[in-house]
N, C-alpha and C positions, 0 to 999 in steps of 0.2 A: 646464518652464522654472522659473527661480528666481524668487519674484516681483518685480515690475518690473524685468525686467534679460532680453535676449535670450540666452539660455544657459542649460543644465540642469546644469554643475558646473564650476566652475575646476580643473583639473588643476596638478601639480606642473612640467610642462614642455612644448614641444612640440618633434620634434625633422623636422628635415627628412633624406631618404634624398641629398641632394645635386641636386634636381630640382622641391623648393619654397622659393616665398621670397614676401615681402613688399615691395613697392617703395612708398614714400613720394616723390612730386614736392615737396617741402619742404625748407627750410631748415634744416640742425640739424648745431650745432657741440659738445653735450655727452651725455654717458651714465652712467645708473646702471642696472645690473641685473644677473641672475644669467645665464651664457653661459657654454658646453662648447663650443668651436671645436672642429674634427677634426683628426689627428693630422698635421703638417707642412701646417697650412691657409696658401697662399701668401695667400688672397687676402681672407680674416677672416668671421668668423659675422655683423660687420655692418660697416656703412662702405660709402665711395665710394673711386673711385683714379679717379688723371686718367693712364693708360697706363703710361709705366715704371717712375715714381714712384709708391709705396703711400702713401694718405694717409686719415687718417679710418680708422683700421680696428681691429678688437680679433682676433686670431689664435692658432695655439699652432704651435709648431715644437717640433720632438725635437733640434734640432741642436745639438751642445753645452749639453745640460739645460737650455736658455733656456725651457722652459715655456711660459705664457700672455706673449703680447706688443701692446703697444699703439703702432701708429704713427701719423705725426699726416704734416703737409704736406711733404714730398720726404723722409720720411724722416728726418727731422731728429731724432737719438739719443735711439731710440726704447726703451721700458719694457721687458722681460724679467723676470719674477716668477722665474724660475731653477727649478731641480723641485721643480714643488708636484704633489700630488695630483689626476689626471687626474677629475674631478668639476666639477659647475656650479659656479662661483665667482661670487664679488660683487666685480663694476666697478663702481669711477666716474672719470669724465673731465669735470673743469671747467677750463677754461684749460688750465694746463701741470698742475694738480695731479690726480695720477693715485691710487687707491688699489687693491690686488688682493689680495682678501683679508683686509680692512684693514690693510694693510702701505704705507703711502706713499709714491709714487716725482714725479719730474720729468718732464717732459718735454724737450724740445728745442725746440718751438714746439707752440703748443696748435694745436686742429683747427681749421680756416678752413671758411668758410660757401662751401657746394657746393651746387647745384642738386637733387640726389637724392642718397636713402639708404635701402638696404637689409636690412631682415632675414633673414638667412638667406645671406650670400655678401655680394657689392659691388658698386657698379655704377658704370659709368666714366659721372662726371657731363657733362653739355651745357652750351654756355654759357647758357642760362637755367631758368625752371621748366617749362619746356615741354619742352626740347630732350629725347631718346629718348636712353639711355645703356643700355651694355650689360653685360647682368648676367653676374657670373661669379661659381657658386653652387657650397656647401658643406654636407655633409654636416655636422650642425652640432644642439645644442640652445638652446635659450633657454628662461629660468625665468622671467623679467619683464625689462619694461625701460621706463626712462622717459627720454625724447629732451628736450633744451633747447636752445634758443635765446639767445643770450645771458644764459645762467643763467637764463632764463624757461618754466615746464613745458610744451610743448607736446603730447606725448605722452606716456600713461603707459599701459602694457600689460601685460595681464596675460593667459594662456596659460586657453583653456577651450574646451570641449564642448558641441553643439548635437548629440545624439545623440550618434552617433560619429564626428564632424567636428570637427577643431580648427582652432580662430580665434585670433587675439588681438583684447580687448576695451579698446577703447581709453578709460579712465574720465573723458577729458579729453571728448572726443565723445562719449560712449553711443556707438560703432558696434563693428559687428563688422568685422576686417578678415581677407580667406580669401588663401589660398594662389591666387598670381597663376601659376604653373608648372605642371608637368605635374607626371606621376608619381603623381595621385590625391592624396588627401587628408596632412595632414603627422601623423605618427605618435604618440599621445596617449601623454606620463605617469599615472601612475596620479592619480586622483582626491584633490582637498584633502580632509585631514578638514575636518568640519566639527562647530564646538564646540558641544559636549551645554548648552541651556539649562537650566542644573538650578532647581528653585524649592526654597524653604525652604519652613515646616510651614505658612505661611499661603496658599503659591500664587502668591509673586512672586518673579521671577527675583534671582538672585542679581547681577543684573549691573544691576541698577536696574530702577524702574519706569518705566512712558510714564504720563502722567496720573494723576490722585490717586485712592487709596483707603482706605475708611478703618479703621482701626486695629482690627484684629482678636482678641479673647483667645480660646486655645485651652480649650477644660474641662478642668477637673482644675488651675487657677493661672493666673497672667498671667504672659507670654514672657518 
């Protein structure tokens, strides 16, 4: 384990084989994070849908090069990034203002506040925070992601390893949260680096000190 923190290494992503996912009973109408949807994903790597209408969802289609797509409440003329490069990219969805990429687009209507939301696929929300909605999941990665609430951070997640088990670790809670689906555990990216604390000639980190010491001369002149 890392210390103070339930996990032995943040990984670059986790990816689900289309049979794990993440269900959240919460409110949340915004998103930032890095997300690889699979190839002609109807139903998005995350969001909720209320049945015929896709709402709340982040997707990728091949169909006519529309790439990475974001659609918001009935559909209402929704994002298309056009062909970009099949890799994790960087979302964010506030309001109607969309970025992919950092390329900024519109929406049509920003996303509406739904009972449930999922990672890893969508789930057709209930009318309250209770009600059981039903998931329909994607083959799909996620690199982070953070959830909001009326511009408010609720969730901030980020992809790691407890052995060889991947969670998302939510920095808002301290929890871990695991794969609610079958299919066994969800598929690990390779391991973050993690940056080399180097020290200068006196023995303190180049990145600052924690508490005071005091001033050191080497022999052979002063530093």
């Amino acid at each position: 384990m890392i210390r103070g923190l339930p996990y032995d290494a943040e990984v670059e992503y986790l990816e689900s084989t289309g049979t794990q996912y993440i269900l959240l009973n919460e409110y949340i109408n915004g998103f930032e994070g890095l997300v690889l949807p699979a190839n002609n994903n109807d139903y998005g790597a995350v969001g909720n849908w209320n049945g015929g209408s896709r709402a709340n969802t982040i997707k990728w289609t091949n169909t006519n090069n529309r790439g990475l797509v974001v659609t918001n409440n009935n559909n209402t003329n929704p994002v298309y990034s056009g062909n970009l490069k099949r890799d994790l990219l960087y979302v964010t969805v506030r309001g109607i203002n969309v970025t992919i990429d950092g390329v900024p687009y519109t929406l049509g209507n920003s996303w509406g506040l739904h009972s449930q939301f999922l990672l890893f696929g969508c789930v057709s929300y209930g009318s309250s925070i209770s009600a059981a909605g039903t998931v329909t999941l994607q083959a799909c990665k996620i690199g982070s992601c953070k959830l909001y609430l009326n511009n408010v951070l609720v969730r901030d997640f980020i992809p790691v390893r407890v052995g060889t088990v991947g969670y998302m670790y939510d920095r808002v809670t301290r929890r871990l949260f695991g794969n609610s689906g079958t299919g066994g555990a969800f598929v690990l990216g390779p391991d973050k680096a993690v940056p080399i604390l180097s020290l200068n000639r006196y023995g303190a980190s180049r990145f600052g000190k924690i508490g005071a010491y005091p001033t050191l001369t080497p022999q052979g002149g002063t530093p």
